[in-house]
C-alpha positions in Angstrom: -7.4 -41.1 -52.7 -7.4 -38.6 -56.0 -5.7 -35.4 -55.5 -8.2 -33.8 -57.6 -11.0 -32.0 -56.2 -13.4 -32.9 -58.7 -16.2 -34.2 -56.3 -16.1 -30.8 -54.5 -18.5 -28.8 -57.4 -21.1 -31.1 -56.3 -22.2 -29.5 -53.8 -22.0 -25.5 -55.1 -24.3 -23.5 -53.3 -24.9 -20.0 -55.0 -25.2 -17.4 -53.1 -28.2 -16.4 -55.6 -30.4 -19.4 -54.4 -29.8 -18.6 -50.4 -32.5 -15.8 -49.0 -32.5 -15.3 -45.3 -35.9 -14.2 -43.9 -36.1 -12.1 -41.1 -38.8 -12.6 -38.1 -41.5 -9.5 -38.6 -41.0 -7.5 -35.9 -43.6 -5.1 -34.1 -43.0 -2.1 -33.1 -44.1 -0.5 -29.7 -45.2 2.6 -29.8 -44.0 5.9 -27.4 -47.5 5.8 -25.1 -46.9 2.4 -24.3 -43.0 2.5 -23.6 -43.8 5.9 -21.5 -46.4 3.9 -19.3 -44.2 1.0 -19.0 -41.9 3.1 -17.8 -43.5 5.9 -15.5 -46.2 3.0 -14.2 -44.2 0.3 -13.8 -40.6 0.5 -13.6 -39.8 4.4 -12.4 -42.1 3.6 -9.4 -41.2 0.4 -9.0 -37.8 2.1 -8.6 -38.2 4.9 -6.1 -40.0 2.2 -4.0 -37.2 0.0 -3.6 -35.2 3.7 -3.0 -37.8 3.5 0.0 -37.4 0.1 1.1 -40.6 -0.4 0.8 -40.9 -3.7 -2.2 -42.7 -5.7 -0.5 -46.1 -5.5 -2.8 -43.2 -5.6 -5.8 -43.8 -8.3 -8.5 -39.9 -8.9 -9.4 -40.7 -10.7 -12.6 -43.2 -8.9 -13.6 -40.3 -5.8 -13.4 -37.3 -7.8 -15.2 -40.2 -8.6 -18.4 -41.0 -5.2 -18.7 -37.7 -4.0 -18.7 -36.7 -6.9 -21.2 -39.7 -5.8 -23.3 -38.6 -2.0 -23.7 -34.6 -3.7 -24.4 -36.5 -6.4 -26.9 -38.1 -3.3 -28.8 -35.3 -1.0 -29.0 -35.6 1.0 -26.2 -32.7 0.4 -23.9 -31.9 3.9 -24.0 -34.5 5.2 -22.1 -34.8 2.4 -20.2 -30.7 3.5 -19.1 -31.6 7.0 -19.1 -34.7 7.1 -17.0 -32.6 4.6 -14.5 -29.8 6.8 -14.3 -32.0 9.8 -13.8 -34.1 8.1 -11.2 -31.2 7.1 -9.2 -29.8 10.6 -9.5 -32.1 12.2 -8.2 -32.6 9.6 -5.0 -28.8 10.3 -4.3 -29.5 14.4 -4.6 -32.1 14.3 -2.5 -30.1 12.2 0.7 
């Protein structure tokens, strides 16, 4: 075995021939998140408060709420949570 290292410039990659591509991503716009939100998972929400979940479609919940995450809006997805559950607690 040589203790050169000529073999190893065979297989250069330059960093000028390497592109990445990104997936295209699609927005979702504020009406849409907003009725996600105040139809679906803010009810959804003060009806389990209620005990009342029986008519509740659980994974039709957990991909909505992965939709708003998936499209960047965890925050309001945390922040309508937190202030839904807030208020519950308030009013016991």
């Amino acid at each position: 075995m040589s203790s050169d290292n000529s073999n190893m410039g065979r297989f250069k990659i330059s960093e000028q021939n390497l592109s990445v591509l990104a997936a295209p991503r699609t927005t979702m716009d504020d009406r849409h998140v907003n009725e996600i939100w105040n139809k679906s998972l803010k009810a959804a929400i003060q009806e389990i408060q209620k005990k009342n979940n029986s008519g509740l479609s659980f994974e039709e919940l957990y991909r909505n709420a992965y939709t708003m995450v998936l499209h960047k809006h965890g925050e309001k997805l945390y922040t309508g949570t937190r202030e839904v559950v807030m208020e519950h607690l308030v009013q016991k």
